[in-house]
Each structure stands twice: as structure tokens, then as C-alpha cells.
Gaussian input, Z-matrix of N, CA and C with variables (Angstrom, degrees):
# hf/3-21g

backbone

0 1
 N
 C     1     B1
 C     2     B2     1     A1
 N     3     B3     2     A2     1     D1
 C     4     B4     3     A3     2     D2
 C     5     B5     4     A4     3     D3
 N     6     B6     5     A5     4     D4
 C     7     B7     6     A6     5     D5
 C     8     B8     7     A7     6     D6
 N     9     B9     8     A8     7     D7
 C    10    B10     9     A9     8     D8
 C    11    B11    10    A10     9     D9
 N    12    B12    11    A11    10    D10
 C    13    B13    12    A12    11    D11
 C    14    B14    13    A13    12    D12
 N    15    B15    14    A14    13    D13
 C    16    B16    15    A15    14    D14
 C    17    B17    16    A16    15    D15
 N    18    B18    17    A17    16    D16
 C    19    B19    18    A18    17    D17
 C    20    B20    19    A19    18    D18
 N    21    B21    20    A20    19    D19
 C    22    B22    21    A21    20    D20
 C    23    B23    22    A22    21    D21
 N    24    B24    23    A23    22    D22
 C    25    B25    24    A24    23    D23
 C    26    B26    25    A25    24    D24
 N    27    B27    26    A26    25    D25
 C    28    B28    27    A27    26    D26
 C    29    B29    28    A28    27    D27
 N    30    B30    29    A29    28    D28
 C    31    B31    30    A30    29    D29
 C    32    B32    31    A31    30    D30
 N    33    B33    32    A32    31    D31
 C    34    B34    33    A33    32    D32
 C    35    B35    34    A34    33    D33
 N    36    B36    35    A35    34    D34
 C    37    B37    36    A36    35    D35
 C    38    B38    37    A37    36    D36
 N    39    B39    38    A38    37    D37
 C    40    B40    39    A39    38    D38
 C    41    B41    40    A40    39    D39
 N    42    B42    41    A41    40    D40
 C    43    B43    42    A42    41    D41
 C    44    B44    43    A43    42    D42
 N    45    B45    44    A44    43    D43
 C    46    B46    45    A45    44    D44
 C    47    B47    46    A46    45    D45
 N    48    B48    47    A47    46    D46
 C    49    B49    48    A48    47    D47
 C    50    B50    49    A49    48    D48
 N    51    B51    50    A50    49    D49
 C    52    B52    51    A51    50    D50
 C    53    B53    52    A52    51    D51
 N    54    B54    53    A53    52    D52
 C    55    B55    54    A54    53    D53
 C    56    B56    55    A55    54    D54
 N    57    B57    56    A56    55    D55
 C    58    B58    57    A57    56    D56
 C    59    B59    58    A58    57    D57
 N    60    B60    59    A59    58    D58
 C    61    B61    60    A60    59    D59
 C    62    B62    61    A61    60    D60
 N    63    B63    62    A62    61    D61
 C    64    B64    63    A63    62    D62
 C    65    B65    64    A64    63    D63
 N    66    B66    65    A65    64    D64
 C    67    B67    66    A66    65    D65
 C    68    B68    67    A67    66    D66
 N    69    B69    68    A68    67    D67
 C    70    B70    69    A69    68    D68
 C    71    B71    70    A70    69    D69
 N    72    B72    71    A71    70    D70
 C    73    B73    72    A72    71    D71
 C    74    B74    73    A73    72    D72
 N    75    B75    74    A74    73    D73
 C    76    B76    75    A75    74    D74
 C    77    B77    76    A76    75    D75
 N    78    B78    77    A77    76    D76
 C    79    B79    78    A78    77    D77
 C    80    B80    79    A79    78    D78
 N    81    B81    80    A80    79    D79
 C    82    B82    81    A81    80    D80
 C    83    B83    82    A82    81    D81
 N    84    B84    83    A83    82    D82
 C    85    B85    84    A84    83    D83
 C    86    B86    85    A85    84    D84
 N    87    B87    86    A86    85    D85
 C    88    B88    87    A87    86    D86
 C    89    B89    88    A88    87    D87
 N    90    B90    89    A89    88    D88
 C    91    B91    90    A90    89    D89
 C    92    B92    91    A91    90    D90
 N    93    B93    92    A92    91    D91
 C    94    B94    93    A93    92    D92
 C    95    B95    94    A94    93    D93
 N    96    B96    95    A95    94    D94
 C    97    B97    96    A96    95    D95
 C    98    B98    97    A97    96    D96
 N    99    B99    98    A98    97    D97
 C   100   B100    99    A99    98    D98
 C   101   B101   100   A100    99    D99
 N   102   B102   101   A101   100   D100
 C   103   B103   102   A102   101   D101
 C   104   B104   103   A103   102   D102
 N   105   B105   104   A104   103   D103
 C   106   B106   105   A105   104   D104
 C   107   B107   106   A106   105   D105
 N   108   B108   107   A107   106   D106
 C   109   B109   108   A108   107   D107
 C   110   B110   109   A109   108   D108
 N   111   B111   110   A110   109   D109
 C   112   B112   111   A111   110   D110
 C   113   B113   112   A112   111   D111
 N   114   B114   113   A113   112   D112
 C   115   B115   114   A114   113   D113
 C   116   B116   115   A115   114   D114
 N   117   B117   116   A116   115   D115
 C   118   B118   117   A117   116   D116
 C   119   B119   118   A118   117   D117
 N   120   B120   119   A119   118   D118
 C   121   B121   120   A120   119   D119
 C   122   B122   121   A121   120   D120
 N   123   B123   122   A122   121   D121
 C   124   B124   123   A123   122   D122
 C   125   B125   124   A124   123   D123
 N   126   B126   125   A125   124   D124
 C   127   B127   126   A126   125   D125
 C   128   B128   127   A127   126   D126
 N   129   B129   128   A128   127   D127
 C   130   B130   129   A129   128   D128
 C   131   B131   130   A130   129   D129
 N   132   B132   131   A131   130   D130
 C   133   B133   132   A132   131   D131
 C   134   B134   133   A133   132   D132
 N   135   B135   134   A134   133   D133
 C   136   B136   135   A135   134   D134
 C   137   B137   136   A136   135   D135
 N   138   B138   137   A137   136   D136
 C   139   B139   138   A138   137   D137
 C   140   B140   139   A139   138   D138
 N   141   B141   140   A140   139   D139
 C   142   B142   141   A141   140   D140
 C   143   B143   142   A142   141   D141
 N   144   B144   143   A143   142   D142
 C   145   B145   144   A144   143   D143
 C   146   B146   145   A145   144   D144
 N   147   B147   146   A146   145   D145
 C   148   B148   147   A147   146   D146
 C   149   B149   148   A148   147   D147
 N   150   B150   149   A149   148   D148
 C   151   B151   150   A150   149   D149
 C   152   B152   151   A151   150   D150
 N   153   B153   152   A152   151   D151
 C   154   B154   153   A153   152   D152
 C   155   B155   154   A154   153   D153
 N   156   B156   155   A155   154   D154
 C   157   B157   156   A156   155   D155
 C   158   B158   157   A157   156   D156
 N   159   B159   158   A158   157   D157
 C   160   B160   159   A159   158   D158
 C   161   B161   160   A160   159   D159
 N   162   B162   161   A161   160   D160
 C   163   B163   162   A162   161   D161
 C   164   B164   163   A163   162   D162
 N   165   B165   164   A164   163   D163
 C   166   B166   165   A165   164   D164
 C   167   B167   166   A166   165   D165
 N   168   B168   167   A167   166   D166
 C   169   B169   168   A168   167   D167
 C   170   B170   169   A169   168   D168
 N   171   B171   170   A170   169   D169
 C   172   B172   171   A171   170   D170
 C   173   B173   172   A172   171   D171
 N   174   B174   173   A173   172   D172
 C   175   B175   174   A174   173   D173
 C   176   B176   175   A175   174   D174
 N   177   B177   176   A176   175   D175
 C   178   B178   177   A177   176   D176
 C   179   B179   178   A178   177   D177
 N   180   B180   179   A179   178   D178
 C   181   B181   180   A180   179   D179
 C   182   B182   181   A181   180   D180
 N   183   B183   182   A182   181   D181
 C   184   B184   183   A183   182   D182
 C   185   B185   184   A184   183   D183
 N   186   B186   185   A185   184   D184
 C   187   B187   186   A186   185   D185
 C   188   B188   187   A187   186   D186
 N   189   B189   188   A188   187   D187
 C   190   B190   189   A189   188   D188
 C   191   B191   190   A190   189   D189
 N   192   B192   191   A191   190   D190
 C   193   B193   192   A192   191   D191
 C   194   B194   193   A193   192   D192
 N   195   B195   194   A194   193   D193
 C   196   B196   195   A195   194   D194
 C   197   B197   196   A196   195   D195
 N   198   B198   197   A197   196   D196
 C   199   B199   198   A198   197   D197
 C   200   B200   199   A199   198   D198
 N   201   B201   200   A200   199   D199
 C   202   B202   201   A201   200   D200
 C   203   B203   202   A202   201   D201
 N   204   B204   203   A203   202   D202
 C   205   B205   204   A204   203   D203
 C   206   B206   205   A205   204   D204
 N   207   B207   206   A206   205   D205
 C   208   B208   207   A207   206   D206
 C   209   B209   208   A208   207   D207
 N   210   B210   209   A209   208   D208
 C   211   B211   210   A210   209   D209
 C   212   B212   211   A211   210   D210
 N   213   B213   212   A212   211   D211
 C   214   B214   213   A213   212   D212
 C   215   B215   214   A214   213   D213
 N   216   B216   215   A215   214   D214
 C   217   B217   216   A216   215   D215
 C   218   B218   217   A217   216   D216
 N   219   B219   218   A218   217   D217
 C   220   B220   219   A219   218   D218
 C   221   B221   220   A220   219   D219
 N   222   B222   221   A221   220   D220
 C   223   B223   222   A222   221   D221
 C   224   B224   223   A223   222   D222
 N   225   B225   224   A224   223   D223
 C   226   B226   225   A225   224   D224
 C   227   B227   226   A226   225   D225
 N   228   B228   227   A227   226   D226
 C   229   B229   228   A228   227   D227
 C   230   B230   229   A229   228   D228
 N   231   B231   230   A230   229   D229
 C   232   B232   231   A231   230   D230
 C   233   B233   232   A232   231   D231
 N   234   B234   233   A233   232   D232
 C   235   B235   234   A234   233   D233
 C   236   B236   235   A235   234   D234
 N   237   B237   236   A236   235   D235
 C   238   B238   237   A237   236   D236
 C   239   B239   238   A238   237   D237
 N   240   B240   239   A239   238   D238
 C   241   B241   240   A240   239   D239
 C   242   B242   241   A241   240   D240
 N   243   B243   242   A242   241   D241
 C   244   B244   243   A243   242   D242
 C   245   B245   244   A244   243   D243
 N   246   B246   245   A245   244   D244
 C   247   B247   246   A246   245   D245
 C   248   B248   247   A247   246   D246
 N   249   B249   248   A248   247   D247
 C   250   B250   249   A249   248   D248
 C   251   B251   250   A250   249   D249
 N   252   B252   251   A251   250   D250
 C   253   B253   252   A252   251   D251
 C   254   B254   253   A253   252   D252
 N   255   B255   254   A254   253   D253
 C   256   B256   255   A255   254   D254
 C   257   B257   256   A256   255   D255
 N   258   B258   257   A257   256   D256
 C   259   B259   258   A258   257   D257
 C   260   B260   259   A259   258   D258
 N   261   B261   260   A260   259   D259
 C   262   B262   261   A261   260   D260
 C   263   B263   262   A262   261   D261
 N   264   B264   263   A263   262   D262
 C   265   B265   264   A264   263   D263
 C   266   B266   265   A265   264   D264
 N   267   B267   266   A266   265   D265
 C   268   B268   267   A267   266   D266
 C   269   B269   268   A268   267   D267
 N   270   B270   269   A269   268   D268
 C   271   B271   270   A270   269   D269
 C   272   B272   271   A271   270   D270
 N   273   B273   272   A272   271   D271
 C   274   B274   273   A273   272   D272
 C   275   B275   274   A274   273   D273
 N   276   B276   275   A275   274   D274
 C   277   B277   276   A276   275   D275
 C   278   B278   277   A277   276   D276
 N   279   B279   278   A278   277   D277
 C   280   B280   279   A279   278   D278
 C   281   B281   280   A280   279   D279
 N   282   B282   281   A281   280   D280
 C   283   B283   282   A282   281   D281
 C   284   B284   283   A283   282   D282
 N   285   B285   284   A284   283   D283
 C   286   B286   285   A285   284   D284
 C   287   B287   286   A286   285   D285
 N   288   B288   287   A287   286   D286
 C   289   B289   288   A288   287   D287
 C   290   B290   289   A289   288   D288
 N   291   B291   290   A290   289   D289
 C   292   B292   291   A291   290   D290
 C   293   B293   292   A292   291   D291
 N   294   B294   293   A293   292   D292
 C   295   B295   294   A294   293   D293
 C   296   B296   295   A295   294   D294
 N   297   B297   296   A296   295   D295
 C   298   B298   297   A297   296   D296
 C   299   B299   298   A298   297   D297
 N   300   B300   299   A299   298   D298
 C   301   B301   300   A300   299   D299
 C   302   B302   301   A301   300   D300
 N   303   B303   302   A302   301   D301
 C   304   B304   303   A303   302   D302
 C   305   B305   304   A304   303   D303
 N   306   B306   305   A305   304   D304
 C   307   B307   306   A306   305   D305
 C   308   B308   307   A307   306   D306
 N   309   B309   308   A308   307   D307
 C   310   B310   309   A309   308   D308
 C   311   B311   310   A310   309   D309
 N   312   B312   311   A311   310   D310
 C   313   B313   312   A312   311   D311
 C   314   B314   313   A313   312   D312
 N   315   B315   314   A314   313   D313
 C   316   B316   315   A315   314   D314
 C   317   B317   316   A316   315   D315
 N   318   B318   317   A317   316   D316
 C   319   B319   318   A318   317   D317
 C   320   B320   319   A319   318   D318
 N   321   B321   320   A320   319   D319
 C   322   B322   321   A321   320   D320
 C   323   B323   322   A322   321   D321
 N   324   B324   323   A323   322   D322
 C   325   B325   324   A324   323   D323
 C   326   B326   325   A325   324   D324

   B1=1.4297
   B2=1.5259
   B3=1.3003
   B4=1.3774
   B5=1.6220
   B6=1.7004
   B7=1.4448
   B8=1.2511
   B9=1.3068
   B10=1.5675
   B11=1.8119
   B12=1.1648
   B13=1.4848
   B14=1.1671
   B15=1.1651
   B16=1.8252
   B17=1.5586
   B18=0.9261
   B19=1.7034
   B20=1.5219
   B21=1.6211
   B22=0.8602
   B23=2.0145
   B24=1.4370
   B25=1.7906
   B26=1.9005
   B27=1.4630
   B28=1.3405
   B29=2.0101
   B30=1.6698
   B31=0.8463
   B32=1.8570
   B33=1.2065
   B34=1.4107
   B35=1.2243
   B36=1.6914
   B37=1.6516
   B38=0.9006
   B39=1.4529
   B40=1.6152
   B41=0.9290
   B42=1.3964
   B43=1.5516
   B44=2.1212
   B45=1.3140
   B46=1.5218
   B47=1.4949
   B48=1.9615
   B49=0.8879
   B50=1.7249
   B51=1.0213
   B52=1.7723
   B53=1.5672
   B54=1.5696
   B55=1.8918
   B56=1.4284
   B57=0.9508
   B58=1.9189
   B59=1.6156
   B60=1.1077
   B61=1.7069
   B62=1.2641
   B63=1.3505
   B64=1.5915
   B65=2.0835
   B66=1.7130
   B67=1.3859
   B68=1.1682
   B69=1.4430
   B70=1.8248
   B71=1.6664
   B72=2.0378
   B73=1.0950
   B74=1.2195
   B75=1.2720
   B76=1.7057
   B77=1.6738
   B78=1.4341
   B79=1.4305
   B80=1.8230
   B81=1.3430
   B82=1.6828
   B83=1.4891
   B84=1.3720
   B85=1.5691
   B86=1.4848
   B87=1.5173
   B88=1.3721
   B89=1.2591
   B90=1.4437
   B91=1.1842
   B92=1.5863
   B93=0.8583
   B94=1.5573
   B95=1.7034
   B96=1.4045
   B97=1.6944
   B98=1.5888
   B99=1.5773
   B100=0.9394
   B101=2.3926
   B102=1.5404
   B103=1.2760
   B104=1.3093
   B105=1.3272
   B106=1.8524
   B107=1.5672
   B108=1.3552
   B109=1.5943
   B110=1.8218
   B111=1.3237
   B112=1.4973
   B113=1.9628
   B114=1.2597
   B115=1.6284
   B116=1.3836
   B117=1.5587
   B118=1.8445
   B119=1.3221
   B120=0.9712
   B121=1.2910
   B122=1.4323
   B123=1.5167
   B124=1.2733
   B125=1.8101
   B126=0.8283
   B127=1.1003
   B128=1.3863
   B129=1.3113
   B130=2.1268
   B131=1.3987
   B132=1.5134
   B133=1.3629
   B134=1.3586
   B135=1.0678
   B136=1.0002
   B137=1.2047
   B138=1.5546
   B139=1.6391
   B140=1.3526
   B141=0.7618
   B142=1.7668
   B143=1.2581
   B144=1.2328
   B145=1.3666
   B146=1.9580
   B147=1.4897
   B148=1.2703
   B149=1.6171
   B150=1.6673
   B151=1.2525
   B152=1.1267
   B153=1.1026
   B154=1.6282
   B155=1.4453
   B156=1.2918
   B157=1.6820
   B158=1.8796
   B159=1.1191
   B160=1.9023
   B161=2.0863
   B162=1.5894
   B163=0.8531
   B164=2.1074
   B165=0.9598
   B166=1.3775
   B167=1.3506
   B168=1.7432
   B169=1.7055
   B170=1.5701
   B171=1.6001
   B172=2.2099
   B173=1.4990
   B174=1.6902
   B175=1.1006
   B176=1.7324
   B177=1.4316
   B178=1.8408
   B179=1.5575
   B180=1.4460
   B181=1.4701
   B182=2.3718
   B183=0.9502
   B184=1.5641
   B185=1.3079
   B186=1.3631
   B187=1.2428
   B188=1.3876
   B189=0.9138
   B190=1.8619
   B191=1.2752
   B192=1.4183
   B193=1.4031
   B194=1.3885
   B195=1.4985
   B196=1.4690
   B197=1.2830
   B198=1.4932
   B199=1.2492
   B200=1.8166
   B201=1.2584
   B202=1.5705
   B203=1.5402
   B204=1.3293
   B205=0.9103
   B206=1.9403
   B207=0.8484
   B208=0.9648
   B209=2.0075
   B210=1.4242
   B211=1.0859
   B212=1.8340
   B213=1.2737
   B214=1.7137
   B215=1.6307
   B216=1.6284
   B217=1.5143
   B218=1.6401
   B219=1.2381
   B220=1.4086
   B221=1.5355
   B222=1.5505
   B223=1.1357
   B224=1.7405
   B225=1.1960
   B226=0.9372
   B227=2.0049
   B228=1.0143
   B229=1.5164
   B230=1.4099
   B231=1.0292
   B232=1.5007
   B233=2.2781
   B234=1.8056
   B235=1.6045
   B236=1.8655
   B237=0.5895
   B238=1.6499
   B239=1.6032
   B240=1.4840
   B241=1.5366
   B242=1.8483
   B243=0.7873
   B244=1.7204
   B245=1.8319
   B246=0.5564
   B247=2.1429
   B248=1.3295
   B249=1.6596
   B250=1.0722
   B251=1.8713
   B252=0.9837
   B253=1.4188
   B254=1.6323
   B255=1.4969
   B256=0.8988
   B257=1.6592
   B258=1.3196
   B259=1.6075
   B260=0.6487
   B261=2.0064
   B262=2.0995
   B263=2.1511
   B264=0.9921
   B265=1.8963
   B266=1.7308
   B267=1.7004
   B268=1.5459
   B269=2.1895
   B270=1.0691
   B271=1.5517
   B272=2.0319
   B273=1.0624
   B274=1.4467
   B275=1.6442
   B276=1.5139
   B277=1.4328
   B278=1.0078
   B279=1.6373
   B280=1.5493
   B281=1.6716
   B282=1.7861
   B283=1.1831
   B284=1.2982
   B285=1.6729
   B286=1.7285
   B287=1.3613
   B288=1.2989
   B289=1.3237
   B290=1.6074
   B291=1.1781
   B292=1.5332
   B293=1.2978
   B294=1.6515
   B295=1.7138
   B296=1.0881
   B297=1.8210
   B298=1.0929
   B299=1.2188
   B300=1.4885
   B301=1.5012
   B302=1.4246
   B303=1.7855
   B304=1.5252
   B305=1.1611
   B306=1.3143
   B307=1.2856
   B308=1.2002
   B309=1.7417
   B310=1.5331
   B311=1.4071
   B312=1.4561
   B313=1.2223
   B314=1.3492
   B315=1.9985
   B316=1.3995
   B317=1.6737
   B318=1.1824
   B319=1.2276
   B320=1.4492
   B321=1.5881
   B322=1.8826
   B323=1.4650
   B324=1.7891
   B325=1.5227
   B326=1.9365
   A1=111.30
   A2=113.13
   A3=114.36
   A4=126.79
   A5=88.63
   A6=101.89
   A7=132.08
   A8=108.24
   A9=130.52
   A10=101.96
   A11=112.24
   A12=125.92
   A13=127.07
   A14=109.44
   A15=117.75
   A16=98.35
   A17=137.38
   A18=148.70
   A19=79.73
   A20=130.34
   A21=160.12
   A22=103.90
   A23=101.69
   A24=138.04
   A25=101.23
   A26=94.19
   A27=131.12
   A28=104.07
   A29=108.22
   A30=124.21
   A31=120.87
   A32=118.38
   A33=126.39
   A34=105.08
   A35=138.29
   A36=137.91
   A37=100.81
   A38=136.93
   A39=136.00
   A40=123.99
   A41=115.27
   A42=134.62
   A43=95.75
   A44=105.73
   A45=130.29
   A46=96.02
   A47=116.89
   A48=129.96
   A49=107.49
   A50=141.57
   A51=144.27
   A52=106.91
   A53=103.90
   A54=104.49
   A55=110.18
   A56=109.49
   A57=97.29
   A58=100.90
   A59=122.82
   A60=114.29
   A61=124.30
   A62=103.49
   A63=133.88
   A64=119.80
   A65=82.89
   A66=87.91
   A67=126.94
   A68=109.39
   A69=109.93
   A70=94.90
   A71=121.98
   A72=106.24
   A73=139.18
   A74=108.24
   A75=129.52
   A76=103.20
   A77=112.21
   A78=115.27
   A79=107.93
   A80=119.98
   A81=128.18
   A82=99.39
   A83=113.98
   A84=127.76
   A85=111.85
   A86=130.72
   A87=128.04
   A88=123.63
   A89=128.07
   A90=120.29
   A91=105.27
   A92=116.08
   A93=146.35
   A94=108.86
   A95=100.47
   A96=123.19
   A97=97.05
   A98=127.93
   A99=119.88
   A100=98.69
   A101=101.35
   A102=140.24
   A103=85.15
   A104=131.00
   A105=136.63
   A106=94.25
   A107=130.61
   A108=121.17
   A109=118.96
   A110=107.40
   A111=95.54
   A112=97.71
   A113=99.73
   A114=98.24
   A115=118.53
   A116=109.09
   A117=103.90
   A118=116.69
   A119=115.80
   A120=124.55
   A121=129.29
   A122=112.32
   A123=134.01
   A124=131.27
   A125=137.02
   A126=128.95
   A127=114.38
   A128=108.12
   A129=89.47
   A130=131.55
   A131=119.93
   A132=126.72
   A133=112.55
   A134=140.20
   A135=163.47
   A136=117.51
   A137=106.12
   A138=138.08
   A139=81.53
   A140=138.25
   A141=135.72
   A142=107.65
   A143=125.05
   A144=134.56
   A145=110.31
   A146=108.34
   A147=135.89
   A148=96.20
   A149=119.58
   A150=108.45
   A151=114.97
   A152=120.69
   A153=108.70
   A154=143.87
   A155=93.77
   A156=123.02
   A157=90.52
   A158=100.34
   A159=92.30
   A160=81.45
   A161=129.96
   A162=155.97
   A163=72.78
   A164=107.68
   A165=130.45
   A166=103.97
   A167=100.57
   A168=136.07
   A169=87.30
   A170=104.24
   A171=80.46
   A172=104.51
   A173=119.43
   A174=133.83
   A175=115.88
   A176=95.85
   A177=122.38
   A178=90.67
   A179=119.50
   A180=110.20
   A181=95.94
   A182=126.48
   A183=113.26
   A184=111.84
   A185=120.37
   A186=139.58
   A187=97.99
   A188=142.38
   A189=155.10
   A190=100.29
   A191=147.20
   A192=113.13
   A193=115.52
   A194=131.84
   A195=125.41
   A196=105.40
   A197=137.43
   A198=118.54
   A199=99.90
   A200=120.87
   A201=109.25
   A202=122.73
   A203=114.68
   A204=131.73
   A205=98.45
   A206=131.42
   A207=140.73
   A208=136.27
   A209=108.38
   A210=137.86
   A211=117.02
   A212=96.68
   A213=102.82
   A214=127.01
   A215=88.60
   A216=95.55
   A217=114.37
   A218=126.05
   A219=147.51
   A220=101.11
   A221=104.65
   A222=123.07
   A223=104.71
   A224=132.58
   A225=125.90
   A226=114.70
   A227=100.41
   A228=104.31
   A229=125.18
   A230=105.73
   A231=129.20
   A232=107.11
   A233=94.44
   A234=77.98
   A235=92.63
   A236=133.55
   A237=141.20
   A238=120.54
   A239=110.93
   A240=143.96
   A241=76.43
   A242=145.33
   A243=129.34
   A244=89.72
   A245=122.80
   A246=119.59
   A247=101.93
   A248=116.93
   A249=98.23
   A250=114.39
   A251=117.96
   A252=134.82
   A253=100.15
   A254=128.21
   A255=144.75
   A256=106.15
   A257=124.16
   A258=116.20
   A259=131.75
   A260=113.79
   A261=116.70
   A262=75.19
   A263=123.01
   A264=119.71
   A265=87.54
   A266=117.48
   A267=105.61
   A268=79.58
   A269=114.26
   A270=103.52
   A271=109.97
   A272=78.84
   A273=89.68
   A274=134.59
   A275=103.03
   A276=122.04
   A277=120.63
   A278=116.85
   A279=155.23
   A280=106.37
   A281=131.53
   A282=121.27
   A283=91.58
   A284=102.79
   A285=121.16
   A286=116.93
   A287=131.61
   A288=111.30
   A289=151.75
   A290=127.87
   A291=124.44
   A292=162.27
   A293=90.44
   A294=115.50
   A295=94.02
   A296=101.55
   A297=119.99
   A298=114.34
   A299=131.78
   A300=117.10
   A301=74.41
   A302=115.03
   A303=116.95
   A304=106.93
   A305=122.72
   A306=133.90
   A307=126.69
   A308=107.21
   A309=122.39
   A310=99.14
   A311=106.42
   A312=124.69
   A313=114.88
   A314=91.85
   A315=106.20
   A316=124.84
   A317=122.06
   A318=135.18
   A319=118.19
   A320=118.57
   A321=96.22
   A322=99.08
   A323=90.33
   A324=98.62
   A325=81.86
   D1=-41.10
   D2=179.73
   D3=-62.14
   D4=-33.89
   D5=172.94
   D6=-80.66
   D7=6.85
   D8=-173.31
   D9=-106.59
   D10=-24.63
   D11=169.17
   D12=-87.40
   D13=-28.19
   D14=169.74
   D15=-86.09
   D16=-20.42
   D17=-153.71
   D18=-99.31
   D19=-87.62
   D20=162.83
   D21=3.78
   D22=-66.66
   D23=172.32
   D24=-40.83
   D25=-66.03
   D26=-164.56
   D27=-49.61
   D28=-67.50
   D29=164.63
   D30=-46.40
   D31=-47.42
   D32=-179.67
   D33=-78.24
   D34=-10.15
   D35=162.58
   D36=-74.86
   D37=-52.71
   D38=171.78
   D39=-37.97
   D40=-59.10
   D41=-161.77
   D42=-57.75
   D43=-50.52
   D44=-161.80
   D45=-61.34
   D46=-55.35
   D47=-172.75
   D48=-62.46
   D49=-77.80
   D50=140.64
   D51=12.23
   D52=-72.49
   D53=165.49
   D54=-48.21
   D55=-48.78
   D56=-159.81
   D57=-82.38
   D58=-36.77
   D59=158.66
   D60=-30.50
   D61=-62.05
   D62=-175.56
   D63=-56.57
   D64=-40.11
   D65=160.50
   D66=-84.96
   D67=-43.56
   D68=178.10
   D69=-39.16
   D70=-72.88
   D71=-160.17
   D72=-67.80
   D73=-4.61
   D74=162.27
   D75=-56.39
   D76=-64.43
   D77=-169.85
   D78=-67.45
   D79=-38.37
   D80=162.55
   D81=-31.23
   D82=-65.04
   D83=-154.12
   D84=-78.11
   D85=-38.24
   D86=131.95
   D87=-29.45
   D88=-62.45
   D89=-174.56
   D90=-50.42
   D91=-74.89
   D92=164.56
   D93=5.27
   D94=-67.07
   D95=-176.21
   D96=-65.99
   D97=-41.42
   D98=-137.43
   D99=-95.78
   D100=-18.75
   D101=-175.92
   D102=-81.70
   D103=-55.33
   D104=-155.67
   D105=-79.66
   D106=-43.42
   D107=-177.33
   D108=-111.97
   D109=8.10
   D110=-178.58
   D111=-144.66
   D112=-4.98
   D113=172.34
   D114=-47.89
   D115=-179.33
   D116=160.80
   D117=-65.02
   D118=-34.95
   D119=176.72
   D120=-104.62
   D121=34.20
   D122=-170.32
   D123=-91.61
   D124=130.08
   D125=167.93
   D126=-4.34
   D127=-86.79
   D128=-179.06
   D129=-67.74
   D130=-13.11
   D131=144.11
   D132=-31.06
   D133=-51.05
   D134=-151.21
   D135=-69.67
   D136=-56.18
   D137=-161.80
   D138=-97.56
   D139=-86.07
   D140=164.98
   D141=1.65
   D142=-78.67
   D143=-166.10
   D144=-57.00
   D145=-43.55
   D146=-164.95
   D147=-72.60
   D148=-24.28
   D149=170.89
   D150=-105.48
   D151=-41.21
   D152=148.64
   D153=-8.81
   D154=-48.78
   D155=-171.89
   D156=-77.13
   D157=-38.78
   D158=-143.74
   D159=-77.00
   D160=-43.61
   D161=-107.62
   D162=-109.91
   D163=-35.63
   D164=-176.57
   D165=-48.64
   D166=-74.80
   D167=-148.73
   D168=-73.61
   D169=-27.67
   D170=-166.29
   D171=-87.24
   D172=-22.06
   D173=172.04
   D174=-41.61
   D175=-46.70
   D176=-172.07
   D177=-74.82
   D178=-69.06
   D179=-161.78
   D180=-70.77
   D181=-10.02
   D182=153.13
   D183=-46.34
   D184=-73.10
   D185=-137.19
   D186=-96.15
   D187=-7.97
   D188=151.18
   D189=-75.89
   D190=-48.34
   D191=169.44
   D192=-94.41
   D193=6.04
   D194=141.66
   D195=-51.13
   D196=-54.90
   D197=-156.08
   D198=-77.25
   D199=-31.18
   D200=178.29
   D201=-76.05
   D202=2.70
   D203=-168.95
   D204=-107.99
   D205=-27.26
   D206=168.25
   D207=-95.74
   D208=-22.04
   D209=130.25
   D210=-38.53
   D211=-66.79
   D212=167.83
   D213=-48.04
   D214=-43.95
   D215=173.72
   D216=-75.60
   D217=-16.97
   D218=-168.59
   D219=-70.12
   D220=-54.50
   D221=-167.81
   D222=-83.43
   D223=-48.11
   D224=167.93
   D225=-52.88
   D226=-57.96
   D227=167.12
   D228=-33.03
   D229=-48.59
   D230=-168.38
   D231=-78.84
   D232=-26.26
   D233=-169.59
   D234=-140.00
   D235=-11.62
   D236=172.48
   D237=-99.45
   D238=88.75
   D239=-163.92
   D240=-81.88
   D241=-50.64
   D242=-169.50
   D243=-65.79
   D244=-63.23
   D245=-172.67
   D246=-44.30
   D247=-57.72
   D248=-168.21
   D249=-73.94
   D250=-43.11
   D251=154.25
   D252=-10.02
   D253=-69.28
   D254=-158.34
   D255=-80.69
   D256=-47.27
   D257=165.37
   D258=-72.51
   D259=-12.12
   D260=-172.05
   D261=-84.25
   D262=-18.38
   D263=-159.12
   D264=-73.02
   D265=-50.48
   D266=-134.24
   D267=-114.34
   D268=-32.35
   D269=179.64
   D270=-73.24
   D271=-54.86
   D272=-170.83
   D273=-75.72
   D274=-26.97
   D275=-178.42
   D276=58.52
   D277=41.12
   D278=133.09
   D279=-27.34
   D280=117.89
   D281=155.21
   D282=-111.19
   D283=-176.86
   D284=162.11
   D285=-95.23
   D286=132.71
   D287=171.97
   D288=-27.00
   D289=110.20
   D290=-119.16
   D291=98.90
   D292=-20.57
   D293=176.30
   D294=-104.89
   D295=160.04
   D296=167.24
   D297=-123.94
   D298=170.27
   D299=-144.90
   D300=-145.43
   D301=136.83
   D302=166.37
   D303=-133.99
   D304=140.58
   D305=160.42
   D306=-94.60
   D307=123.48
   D308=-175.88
   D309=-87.07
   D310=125.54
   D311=147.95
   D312=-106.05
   D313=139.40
   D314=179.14
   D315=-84.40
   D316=134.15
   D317=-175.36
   D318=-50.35
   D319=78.39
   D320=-175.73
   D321=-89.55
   D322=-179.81
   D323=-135.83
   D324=-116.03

């Protein structure tokens, strides 16, 4: 009888021991998944970063043809007396001696 109780004992440490394995590697493997898609170095880190990057590159190629685009104007500025002629006329309301300069006003209603 006794030996059927220590047997009995024996079997139900196992059984307990098997569970608590079973859970640790359940809870390991959670951790695990949860480290694998939201870590620093995780799956959407990742996707994050990857849009970032792209969100980056169109930013760079913007601002690269602002600057050639402005360069142009640099260069035009710098050697074409008809341009500038023409923006001191329509920005500034610049004449030449002799002209007269009118301002259209628009008709509100």
C-alpha cells in the first residue's frame, strides 16, 4: 500500500514537473514571438524604418530639384538682363524712364 503511494506521489511530481516545462516553454515562445515582431529589432521596426527610409529618398529627390531649379534661376539672374528687366517690370513695378506704370484694379461685385 505504501508503495502504491510513493509510486502514486512519484507519478503526480512528474506529471506537475511536464506542466511546468510545458508552461515555461509556452511562456519562452511568447516572449519570443512577441521580441520577433515588436522588438528593436523587430518586424515592424523594420517596416517603420523601411518607410521612413523611402519617405526620406522622395524628400531628397524634392529638394534636389529645388536646388536645380534654383541654381537655374541663379544662373539666369546672374546673366539674362531681359529676365531681370522683366521681374524688376512685373514684381516690383519698376518702369524706364518715360513709362508709365498702371494699376489694374479688379472690379468686385
Amino acid at each position: 500500500m505504501q508503495r502504491k503511494r510513493l509510486k502514486g506521489r512519484h507519478s503526480q511530481s512528474i506529471e506537475i514537473q511536464k506542466k511546468l516545462v510545458r508552461g515555461v516553454l509556452i511562456l519562452g515562445a511568447i516572449v519570443l514571438l512577441i521580441i520577433f515582431f515588436w522588438g528593436d529589432h523587430g518586424v515592424y521596426q523594420l517596416y517603420r524604418l523601411r518607410q521612413e527610409k523611402a519617405d526620406i529618398q522622395k524628400l531628397i529627390v524634392e529638394l534636389r530639384k529645388e536646388k536645380q531649379n534654383l541654381e537655374a534661376e541663379k544662373t539666369r539672374l546672374e546673366t539674362d538682363f531681359e529676365y531681370i528687366e522683366r521681374l524688376a517690370r512685373e514684381r516690383y513695378r519698376m518702369a524706364k524712364k518715360g513709362e508709365k506704370v498702371y494699376k489694374v484694379i479688379p472690379k468686385s461685385e
